[in-house]
C-alpha positions in Angstrom: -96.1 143.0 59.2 -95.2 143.5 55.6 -95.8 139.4 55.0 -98.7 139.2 56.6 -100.3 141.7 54.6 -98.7 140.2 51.6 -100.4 136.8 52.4 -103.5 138.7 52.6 -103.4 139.8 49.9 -102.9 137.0 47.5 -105.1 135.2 49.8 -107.7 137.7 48.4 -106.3 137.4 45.0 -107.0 134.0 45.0 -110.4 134.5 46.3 -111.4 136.7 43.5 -109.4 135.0 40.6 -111.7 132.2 42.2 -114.6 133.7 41.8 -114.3 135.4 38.3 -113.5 131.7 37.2 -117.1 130.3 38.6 -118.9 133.5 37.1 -117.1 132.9 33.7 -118.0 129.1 34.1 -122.0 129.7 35.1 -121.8 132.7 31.6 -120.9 130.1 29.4 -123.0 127.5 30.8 -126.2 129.9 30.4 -124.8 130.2 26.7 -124.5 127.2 26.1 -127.9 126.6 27.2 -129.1 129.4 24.8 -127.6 127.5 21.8 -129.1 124.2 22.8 -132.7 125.8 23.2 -131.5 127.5 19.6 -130.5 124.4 18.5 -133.5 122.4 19.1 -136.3 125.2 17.8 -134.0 124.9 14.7 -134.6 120.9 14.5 -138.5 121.2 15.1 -138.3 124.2 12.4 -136.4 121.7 10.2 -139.2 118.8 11.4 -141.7 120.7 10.3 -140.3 121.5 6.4 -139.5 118.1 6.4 -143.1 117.4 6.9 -144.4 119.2 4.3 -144.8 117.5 1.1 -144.1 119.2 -2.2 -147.1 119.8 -4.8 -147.7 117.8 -7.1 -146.4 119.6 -10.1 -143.3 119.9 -8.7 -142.6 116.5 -7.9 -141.0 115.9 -11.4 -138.9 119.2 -10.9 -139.1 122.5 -12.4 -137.5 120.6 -15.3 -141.1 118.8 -16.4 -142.7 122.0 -15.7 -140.6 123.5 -18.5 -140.7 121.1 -21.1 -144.3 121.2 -21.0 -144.9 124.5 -22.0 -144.9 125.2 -25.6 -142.0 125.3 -28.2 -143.1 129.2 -29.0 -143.6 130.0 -25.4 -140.0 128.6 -24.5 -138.2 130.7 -27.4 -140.3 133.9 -25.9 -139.1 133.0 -22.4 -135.5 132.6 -23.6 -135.2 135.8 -25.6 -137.1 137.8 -23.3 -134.5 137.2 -20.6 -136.8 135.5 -17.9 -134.1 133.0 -16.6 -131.7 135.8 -15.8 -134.5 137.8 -14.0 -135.3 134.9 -11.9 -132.0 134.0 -11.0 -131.6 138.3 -10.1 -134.5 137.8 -8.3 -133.6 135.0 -6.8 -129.9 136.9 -5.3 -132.2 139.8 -3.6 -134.3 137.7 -2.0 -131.1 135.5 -0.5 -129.2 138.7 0.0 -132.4 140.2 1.9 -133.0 136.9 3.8 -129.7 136.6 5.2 -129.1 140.7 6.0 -132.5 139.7 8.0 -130.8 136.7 9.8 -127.7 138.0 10.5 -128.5 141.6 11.8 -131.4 140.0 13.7 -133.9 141.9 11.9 -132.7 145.1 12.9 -131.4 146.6 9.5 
């Protein structure tokens, strides 16, 4: 009696080991199908920036911008520090962007 209810047993062993492999297979394929819709609003997002055309006075770069401005206005901008407040400007923004991405837009 003893083998019998041993076969039982990892006859229904095997039946569940079974089916937690088809539920883990079905989980992942629903993920996977989340990161493909993802994936694809990501590539229209990317389509659409693509799309857009820059203006016209930055289509020589922020380069021509600058060296159109006046000799005095360039030395005020250099002493005054502007390029390092853009650029700590710039590092918040990024930092706040990507604490947005990354927590989701919870924090």
């Amino acid at each position: 009696m003893s083998k019998v209810k041993e076969w039982f047993a990892n006859l229904w062993q095997g039946f569940v080991d079974w089916l937690v492999a088809i539920i883990i297979i079905i989980l992942t394929w629903i993920k996977d199908l989340f990161l493909l819709i993802f994936e694809l609003m990501l590539d229209g997002v990317v389509f659409i920036f693509e799309l857009l055309t820059p203006p016209d006075f930055l289509a020589g770069g922020m380069d021509a911008l600058v060296t159109a401005l006046p000799p005095s206005v360039t030395y005020f901008l250099g002493q005054s520090g502007v390029a390092e407040g853009i650029a700590i400007y710039g590092a918040g923004v990024t930092f706040r962007l990507l604490r947005k991405l990354f927590t989701l837009g919870q924090w």
